[in-house]
MINULUM-160826 format. One record per residue (C-alpha): residue number from 1; residue in one letter; x, y, z. Coordinates in pm, 1 decimal, decimal comma, always signed. Layout:
BEGIN
NUM_a_X_Y_Z
...
***
This chain:
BEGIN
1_x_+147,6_-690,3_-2701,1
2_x_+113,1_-1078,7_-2749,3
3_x_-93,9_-1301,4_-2617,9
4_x_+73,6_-1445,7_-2415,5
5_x_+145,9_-1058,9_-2258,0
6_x_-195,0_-1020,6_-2267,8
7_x_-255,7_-1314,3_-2025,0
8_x_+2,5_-1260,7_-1784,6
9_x_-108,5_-872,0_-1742,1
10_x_-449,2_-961,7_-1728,6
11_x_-472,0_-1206,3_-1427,1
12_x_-499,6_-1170,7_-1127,5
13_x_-186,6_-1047,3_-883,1
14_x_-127,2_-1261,7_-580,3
15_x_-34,7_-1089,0_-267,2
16_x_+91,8_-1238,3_+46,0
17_x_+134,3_-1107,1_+402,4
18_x_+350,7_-1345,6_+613,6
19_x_+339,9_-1327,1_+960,3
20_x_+94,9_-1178,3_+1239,6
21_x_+290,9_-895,3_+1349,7
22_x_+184,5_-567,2_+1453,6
23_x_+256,6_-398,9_+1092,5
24_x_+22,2_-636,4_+881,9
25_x_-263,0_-604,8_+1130,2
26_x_-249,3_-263,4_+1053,9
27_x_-262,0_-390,5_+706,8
28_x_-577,2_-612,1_+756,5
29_x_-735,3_-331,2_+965,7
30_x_-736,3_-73,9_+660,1
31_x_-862,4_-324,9_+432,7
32_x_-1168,6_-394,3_+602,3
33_x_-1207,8_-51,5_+699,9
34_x_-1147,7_+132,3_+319,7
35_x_-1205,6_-189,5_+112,6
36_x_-954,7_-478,2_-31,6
37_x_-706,5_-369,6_-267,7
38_x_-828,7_-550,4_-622,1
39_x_-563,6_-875,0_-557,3
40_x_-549,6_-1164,5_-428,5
41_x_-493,0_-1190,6_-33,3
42_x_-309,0_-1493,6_+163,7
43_x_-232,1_-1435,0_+497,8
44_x_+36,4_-1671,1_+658,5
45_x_+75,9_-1653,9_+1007,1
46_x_+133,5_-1972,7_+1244,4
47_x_-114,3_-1835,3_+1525,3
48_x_-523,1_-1749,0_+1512,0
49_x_-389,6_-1510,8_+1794,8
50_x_-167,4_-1209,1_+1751,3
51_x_-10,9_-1143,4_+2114,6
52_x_+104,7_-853,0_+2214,7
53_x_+420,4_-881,5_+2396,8
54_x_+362,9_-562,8_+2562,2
55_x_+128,7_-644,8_+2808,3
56_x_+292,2_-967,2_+2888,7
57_x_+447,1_-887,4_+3185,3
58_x_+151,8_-708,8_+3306,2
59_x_+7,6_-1074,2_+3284,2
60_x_+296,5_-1193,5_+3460,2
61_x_+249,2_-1029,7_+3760,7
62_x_-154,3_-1070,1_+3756,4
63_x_-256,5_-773,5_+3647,4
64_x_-383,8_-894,5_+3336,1
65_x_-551,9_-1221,3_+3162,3
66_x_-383,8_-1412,2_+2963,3
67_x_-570,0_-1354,5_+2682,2
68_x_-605,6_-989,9_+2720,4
69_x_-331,0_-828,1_+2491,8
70_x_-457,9_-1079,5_+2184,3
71_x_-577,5_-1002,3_+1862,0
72_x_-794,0_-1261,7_+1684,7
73_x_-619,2_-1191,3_+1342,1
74_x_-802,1_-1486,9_+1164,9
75_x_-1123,5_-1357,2_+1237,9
76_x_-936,6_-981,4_+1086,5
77_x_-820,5_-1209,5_+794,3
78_x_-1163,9_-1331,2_+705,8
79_x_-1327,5_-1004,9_+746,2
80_x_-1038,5_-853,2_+494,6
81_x_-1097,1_-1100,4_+273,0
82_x_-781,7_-1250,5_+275,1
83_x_-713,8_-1655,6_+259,7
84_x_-578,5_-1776,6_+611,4
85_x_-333,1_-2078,2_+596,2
86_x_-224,4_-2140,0_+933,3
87_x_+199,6_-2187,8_+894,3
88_x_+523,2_-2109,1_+957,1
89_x_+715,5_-1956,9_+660,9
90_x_+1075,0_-2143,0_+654,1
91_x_+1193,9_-2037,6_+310,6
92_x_+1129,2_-1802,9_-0,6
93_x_+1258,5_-1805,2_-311,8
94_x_+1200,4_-1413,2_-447,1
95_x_+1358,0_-1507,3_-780,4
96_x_+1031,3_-1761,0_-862,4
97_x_+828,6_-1578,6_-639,4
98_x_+749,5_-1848,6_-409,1
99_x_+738,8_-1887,4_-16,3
100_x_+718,6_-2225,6_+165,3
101_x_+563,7_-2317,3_+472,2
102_x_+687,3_-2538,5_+719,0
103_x_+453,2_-2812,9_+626,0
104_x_+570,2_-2827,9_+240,3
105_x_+340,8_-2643,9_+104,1
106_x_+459,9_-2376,9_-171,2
107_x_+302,8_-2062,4_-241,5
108_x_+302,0_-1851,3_-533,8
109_x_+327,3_-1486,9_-517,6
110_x_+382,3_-1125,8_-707,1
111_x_+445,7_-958,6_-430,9
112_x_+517,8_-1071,2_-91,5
113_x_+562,0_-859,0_+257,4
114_x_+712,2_-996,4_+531,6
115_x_+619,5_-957,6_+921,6
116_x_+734,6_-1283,8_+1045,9
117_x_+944,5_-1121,1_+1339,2
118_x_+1256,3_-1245,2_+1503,6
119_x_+1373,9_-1544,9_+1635,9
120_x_+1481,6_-1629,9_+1977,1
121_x_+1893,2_-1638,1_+2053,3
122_x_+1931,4_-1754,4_+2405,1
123_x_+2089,5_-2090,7_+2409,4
124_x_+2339,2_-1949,8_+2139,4
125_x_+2434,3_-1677,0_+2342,0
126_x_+2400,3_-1845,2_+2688,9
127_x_+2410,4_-2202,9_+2619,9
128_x_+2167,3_-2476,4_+2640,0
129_x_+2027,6_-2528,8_+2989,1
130_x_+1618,5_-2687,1_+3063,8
131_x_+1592,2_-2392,3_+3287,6
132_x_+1627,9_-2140,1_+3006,0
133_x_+1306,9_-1980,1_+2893,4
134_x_+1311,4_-1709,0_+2575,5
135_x_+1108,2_-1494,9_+2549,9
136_x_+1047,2_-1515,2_+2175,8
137_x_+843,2_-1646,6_+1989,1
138_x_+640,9_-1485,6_+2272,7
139_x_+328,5_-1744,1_+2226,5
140_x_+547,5_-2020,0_+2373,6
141_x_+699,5_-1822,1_+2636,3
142_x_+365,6_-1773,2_+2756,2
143_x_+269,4_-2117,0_+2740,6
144_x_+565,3_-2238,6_+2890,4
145_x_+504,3_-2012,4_+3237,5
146_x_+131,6_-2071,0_+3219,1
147_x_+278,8_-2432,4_+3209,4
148_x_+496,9_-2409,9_+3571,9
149_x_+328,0_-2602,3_+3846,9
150_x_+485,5_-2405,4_+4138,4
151_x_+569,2_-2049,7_+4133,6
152_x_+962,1_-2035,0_+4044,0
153_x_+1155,7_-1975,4_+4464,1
154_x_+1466,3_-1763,7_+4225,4
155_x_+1427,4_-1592,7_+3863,4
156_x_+1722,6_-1501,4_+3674,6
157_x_+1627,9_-1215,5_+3405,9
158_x_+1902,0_-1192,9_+3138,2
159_x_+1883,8_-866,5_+2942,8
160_x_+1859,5_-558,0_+3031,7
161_x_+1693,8_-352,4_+2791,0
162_x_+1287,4_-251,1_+2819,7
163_x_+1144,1_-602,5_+2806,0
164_x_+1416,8_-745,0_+3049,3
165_x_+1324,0_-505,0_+3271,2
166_x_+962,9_-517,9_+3268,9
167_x_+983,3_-905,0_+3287,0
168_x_+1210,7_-903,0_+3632,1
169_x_+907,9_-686,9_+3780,7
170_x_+677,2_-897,4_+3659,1
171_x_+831,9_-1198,5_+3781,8
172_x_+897,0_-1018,9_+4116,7
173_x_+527,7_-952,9_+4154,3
174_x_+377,6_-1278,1_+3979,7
175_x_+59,8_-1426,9_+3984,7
176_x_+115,0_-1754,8_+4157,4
177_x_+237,7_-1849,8_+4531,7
178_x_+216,6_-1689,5_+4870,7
179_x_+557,5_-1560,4_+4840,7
180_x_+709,2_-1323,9_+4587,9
181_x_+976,6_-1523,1_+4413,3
182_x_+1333,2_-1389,3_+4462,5
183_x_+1473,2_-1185,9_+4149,8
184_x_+1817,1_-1138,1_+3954,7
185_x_+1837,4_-889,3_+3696,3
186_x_+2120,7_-979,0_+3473,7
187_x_+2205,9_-661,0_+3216,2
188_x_+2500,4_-731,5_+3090,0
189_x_+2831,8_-504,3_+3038,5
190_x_+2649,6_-275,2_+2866,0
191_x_+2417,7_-172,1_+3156,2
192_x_+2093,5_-122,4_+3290,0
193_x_+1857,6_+32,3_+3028,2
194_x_+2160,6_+156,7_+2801,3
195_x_+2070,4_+417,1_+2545,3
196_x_+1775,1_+540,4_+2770,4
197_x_+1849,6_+888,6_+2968,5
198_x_+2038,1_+924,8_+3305,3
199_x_+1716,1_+981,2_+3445,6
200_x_+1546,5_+695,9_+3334,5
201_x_+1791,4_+468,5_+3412,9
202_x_+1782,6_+587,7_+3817,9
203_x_+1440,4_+602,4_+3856,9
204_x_+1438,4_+208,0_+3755,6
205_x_+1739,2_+98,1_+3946,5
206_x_+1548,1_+275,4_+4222,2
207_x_+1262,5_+62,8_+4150,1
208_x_+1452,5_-253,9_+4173,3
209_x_+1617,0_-133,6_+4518,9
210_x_+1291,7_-91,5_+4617,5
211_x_+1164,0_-411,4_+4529,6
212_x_+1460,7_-608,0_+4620,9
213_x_+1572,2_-717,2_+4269,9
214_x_+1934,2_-760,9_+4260,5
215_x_+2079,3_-612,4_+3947,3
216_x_+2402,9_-721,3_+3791,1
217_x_+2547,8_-572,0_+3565,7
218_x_+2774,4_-832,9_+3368,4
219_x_+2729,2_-1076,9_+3116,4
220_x_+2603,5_-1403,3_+3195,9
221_x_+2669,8_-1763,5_+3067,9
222_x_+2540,6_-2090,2_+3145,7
223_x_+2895,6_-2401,5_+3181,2
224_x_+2813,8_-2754,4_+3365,6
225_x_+2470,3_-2662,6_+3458,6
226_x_+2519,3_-2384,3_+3600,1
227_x_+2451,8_-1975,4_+3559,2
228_x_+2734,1_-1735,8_+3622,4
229_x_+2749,9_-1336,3_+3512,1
230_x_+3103,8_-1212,9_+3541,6
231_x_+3286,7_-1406,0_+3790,2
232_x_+2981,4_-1429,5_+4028,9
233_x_+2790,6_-1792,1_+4050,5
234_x_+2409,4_-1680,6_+4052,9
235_x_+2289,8_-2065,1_+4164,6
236_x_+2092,9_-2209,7_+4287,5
237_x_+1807,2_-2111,5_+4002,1
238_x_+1472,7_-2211,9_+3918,2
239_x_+1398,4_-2018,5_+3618,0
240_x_+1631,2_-1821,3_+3348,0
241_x_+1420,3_-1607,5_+3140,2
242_x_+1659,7_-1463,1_+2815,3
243_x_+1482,3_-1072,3_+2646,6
244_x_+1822,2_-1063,3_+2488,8
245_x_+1671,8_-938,2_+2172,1
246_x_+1547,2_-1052,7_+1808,2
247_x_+1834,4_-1309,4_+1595,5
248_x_+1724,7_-1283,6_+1207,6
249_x_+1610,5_-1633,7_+1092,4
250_x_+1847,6_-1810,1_+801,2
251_x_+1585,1_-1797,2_+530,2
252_x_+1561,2_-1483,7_+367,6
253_x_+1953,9_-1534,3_+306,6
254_x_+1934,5_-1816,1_+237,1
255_x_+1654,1_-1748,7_-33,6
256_x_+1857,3_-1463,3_-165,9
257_x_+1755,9_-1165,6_-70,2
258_x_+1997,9_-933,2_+58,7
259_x_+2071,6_-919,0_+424,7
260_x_+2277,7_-715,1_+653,0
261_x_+2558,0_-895,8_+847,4
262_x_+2324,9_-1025,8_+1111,0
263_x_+2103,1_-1158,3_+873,0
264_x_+1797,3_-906,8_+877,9
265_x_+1631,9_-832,0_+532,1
266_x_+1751,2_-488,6_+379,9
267_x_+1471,9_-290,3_+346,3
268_x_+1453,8_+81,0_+173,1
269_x_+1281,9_+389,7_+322,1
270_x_+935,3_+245,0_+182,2
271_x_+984,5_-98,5_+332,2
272_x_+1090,8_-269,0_-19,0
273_x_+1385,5_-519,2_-42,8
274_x_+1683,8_-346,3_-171,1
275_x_+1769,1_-679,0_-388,7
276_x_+1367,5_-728,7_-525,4
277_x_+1159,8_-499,3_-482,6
278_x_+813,2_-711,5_-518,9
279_x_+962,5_-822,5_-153,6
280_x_+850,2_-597,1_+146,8
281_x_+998,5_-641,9_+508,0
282_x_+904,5_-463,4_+821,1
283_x_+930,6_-532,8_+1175,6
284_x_+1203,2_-775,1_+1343,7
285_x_+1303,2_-898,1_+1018,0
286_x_+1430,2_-618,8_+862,7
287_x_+1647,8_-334,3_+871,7
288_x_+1615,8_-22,2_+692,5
289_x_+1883,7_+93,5_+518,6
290_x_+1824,8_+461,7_+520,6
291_x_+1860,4_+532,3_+873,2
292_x_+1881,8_+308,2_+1161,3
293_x_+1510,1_+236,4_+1333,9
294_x_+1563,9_-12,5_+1667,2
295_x_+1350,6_-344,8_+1676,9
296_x_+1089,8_-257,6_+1886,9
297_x_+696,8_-278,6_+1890,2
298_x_+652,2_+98,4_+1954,8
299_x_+797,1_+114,6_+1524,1
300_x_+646,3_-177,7_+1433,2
301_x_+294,6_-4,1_+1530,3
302_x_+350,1_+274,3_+1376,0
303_x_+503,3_+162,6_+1056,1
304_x_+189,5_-25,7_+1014,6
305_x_-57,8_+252,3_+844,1
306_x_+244,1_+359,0_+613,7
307_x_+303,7_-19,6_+488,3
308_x_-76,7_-48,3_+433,0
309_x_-22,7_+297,2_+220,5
310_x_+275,3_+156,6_-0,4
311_x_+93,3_-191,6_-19,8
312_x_-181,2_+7,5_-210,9
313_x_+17,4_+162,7_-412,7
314_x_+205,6_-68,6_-557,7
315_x_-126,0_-310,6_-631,2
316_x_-207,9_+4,2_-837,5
317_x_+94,6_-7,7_-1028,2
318_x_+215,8_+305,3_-873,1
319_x_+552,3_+381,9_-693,1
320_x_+459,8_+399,5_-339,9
321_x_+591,4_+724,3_-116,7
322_x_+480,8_+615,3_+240,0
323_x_+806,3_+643,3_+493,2
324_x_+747,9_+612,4_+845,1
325_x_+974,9_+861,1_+999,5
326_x_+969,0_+804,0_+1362,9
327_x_+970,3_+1069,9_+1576,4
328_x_+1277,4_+1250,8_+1750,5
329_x_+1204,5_+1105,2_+2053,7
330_x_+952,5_+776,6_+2154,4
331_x_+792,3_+726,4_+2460,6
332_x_+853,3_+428,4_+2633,4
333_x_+604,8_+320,9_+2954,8
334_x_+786,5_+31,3_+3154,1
335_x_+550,9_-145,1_+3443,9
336_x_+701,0_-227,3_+3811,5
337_x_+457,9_-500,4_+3877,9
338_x_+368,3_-304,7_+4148,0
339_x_+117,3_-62,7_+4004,9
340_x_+342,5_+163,3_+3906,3
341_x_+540,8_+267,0_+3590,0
342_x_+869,3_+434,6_+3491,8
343_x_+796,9_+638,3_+3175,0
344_x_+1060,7_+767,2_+2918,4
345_x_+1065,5_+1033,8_+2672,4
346_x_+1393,9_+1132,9_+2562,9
347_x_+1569,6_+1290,4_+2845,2
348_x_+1282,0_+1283,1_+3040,3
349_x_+1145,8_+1060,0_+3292,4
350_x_+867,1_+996,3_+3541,6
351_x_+724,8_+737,6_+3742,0
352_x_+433,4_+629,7_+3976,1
353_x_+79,0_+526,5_+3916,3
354_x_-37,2_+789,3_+3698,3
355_x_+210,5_+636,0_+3463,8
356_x_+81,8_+313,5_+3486,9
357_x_-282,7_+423,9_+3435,8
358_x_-138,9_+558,1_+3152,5
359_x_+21,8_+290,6_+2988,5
360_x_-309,8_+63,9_+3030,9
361_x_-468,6_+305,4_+2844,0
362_x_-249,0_+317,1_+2564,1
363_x_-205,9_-84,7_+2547,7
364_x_-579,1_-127,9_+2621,1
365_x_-682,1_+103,7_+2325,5
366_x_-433,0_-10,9_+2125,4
367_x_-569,7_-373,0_+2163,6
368_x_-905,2_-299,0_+2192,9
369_x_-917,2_-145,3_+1855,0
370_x_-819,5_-408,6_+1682,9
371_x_-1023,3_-673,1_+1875,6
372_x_-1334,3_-474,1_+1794,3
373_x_-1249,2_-489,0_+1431,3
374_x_-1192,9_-888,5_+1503,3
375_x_-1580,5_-916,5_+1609,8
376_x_-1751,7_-661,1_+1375,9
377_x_-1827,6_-415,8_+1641,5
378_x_-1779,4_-88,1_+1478,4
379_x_-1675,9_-141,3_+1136,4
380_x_-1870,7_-305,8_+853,3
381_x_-1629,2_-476,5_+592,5
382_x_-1680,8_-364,2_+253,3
383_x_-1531,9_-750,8_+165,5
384_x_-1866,6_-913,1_+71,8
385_x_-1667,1_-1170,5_-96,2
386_x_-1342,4_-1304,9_-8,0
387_x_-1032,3_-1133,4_-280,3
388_x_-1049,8_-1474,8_-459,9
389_x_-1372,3_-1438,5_-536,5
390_x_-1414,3_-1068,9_-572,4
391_x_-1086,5_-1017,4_-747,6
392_x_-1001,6_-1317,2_-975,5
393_x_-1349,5_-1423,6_-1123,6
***
C-alpha cells in the first residue's frame, strides 16, 4: 500500500443524511440510542421540525395543535452527534461525491442517503391558479391555511387517494368559522380510494354522504380562472387543495444517478442506488427496483430501522442485508373529522370511533417517541462528543 493509500484509508468517512423524513429519523433515533457509527455525520434538512403529514388533517379540523405531529429533529441531530446545516439539497454530483445546497454551499461526502421526499405537482397537472394550495412540501401547506383570515365558504379537494380524503373531512369539519365550509371531493377517473377494497371504498363514500361532501369522480383542470372536473364547472371556489401525489425533483437525474421514467432514484432491495452504490434513497424519492412499494408514510416508517441497519453496515465495510419487506397487507386508519375513522386492512374494513381512538394512539406514540428522544426524556446519548470530534481527531 502507498502512502498516499495509506492516507485516504485512514481518514475519516463522511456520511450525509439529506432530508428530515420519516426514514432518517429512524436513523438519528438508533444512533443516540446504540451509539454513532465511527463517521462523520451531516444532517441536511431545510426544517428544525419534522411534520408529520399524518396528523395534519386531524389539525385541520381542530382536533389537534399545530405543532402536535412535529419532531424537533435538530435537537435528534445534536443528540446523535451529527452536524445540522439547515438547507435544501438542489443538486448532487455522486461521481465527485458532492451534494449542494440551495444556498451554494458544497458538501463532500463517501456516502450519502437520501430522504428529501417529493415535490409538489399541482399547477403542472391542474394549472396555475392563486387559489391552488399543495399539499407538499407539507410545512408550507400548513402555513399557508394557518395563514387564511376567514374560514374558506367552498373547498375543492383534488385527489382522491388516502390524504385527499382525509383532507376533504378535515376541511369539512375545520377549525375556524361558525359554519362548516361547503366541500367538493374531486377523485379523478380513477375513483374514490382506488386500489383500496370494495368495502373500504363504501364505508367512505358513506361518510361523505353523510357529511354532505359532494364527490366527483372526474378529473379536474383549472382554464381562465376557473375549476372544472369533467364537463361540470365546480365555481364559484375559495380554496383548491391538490394530494395528487409526490413528482420526483430534477436533481438526482440530473446529477446522474439513475432514475426511473418519472424521475425517482432507483434504489435496490437494501435501499442502494443501482448506478452508485455509496448513494442510498428511501422514501418519496425513490423507487425500488425489486418489487414495487407505493409512496406512502406507513413504508417510509417502517423502512426506517432497516436503513439504520444497512447504514451500519456499510460504515463497517460490510455488505449490508437489511430489506424491508412490507407486509401482505398494511393498515391504513383514515379520520372523518368527525371523530370517527374508516380503517383498512386488505379486504377488510371498519369504521366509527373506536377506530379513531385507535389511530390517535398509533400517531400519538409514533410521535411521541421520537419527541421524547428530542428532549432527553428516556434515553441517554452515548454521543458525548459530536462525530467530528469523536470520530476524526
Amino acid at each position: 500500500m502507498t502512502a498516499m493509500d495509506a492516507s485516504v484509508s485512514d481518514r475519516c468517512q463522511t456520511l450525509i443524511l439529506a432530508g428530515g423524513g420519516h426514514a432518517h429519523v429512524a436513523v438519528l433515533a438508533d444512533w443516540i440510542r446504540n451509539g454513532v457509527p465511527a463517521i462523520a455525520a451531516i444532517f441536511v434538512t431545510p426544517s428544525r421540525h419534522l411534520r408529520y403529514s399524518g396528523m395534519v388533517p386531524g389539525w385541520i379540523s381542530g382536533r389537534y395543535h399545530r405543532d402536535l405531529g412535529t419532531v424537533d429533529v435538530a435537537a435528534l441531530a445534536q443528540r446523535a452527534g451529527a452536524r445540522l446545516i439547515l438547507g435544501r439539497v438542489c443538486a448532487i454530483d455522486p461521481e465527485a461525491r458532492q451534494l449542494t445546497v440551495e444556498d451554494g454551499e458544497q458538501l463532500g461526502f463517501d456516502i450519502v442517503s437520501l430522504d428529501t421526499g417529493g415535490i409538489g405537482r399541482a399547477a403542472d397537472i391542474l394549472g396555475a391558479d392563486p387559489r391552488l394550495r399543495d399539499v407538499r412540501p407539507i410545512d408550507r401547506f400548513v402555513d399557508e391555511i394557518a395563514a387564511l383570515d376567514n374560514a374558506p365558504k367552498r373547498v375543492a379537494v383534488i385527489g382522491g387517494g388516502a390524504g385527499g380524503v382525509e383532507l376533504a373531512f378535515g376541511f369539512r369539519n375545520f377549525r375556524n368559522g361558525t359554519s362548516k365550509p361547503e366541500v367538493v371531493l374531486v377523485a379523478g377517473e380513477s375513483g374514490l380510494l382506488a386500489g383500496f377494497s370494495t368495502a373500504v371504498r363504501r364505508r367512505a363514500a358513506r361518510a361523505l354522504d353523510r357529511q354532505n361532501i359532494s364527490l366527483i369522480e372526474a378529473d379536474a383542470q383549472i382554464e381562465g380562472s376557473a375549476l372544472s372536473a369533467g364537463s361540470g364547472n365546480l365555481e364559484p371556489c375559495d380554496l383548491i387543495v391538490a394530494a395528487l401525489g409526490s413528482g420526483a425533483p430534477a436533481w438526482p437525474r440530473e446529477g446522474g444517478l439513475a432514475c426511473d421514467k418519472a424521475g425517482f432514484i432507483e434504489v435496490d432491495r437494501y435501499q442502494r442506488s443501482v448506478s452508485h452504490p455509496h448513494v442510498l434513497a428511501v422514501g418519496d424519492v425513490a423507487m425500488r427496483q425489486d418489487r414495487f412499494i407505493a409512496h406512502s408514510g406507513v413504508h417510509a416508517v417502517f423502512a426506517g430501522p432497516v436503513l439504520a441497519r444497512n447504514l451500519r453496515a456499510i460504515i463497517a465495510g460490510e455488505v449490508p442485508d437489511a430489506v424491508y419487506r412490507p407486509r401482505f397487507n398494511s393498515l391504513y386508519l383514515m379520520s372523518t373529522g368527525d371523530g370517527r375513522a374508516v380503517a383498512s386492512y386488505g379486504p377488510l374494513a371498519a369504521e366509527g370511533h373506536w377506530v379513531m381512538w385507535l389511530k390517535d394512539r398509533i400517531d400519538r406514540r409514533w410521535i411521541g417517541k421520537y419527541r421524547k428522544l428530542a428532549r432527553g426524556a428516556k434515553h441517554r446519548s452515548k454521543a458525548l462528543r459530536p462525530a467530528f470530534e469523536r470520530h476524526c481527531d
